[in-house]
C-alpha positions in Angstrom: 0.0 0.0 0.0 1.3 3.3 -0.9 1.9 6.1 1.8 -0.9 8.2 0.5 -3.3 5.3 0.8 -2.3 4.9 4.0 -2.6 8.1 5.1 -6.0 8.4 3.4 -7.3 5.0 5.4 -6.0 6.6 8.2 -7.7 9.7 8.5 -11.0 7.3 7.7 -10.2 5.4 10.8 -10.2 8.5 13.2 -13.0 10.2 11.6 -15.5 7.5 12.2 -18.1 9.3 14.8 -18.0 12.3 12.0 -18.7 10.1 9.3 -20.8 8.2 11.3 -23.1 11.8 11.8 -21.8 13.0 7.9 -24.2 9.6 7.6 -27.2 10.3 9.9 -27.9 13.6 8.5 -27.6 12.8 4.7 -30.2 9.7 5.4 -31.9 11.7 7.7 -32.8 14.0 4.1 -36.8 13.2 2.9 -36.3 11.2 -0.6 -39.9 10.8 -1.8 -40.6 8.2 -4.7 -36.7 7.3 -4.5 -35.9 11.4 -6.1 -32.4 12.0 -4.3 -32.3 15.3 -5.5 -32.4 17.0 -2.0 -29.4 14.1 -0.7 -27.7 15.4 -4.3 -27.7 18.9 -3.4 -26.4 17.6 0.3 -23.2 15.6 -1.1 -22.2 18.2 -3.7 -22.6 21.4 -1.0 -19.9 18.7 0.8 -17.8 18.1 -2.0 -17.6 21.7 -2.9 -16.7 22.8 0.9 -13.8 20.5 0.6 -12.3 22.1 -2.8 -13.8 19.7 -4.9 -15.0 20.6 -8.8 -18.6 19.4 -8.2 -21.3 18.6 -11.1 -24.5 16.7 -11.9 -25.0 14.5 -14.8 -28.3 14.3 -16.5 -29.8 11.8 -14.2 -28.6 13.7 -11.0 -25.8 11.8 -10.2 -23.4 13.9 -7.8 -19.8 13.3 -9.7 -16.9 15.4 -7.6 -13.2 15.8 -9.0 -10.2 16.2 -7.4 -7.4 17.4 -9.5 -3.8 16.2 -9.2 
């Protein structure tokens, strides 16, 4: 495994209660008749905050780039 990897699996480990509320509140998001646009709108707000490029494709998939 390479360092970065390592480091990424890492910082996964500790953040486990944060994820585990990151979770909590995205499920906790109404999704009537199975439209995630709401939890869409959720992830890419997320993705942005953390310098991501965010976008949607045509069937509202959340799709966040990292560049490097």
């Amino acid at each position: 495994m390479r360092a970065a990897q390592r480091r990424a699996l890492d910082c996964l480990r500790s953040s486990g209660p944060e994820a585990m509320t990151e979770q909590i509140a995205f499920a906790e998001i109404p999704c009537p008749n199975y439209r995630a646009s709401r939890r869409g709108g959720f992830l890419a707000e997320k993705f942005a905050a953390e310098g991501l490029r965010v976008s949607r494709d045509k069937v509202g998939n959340v799709i966040a780039v990292h560049r490097g």
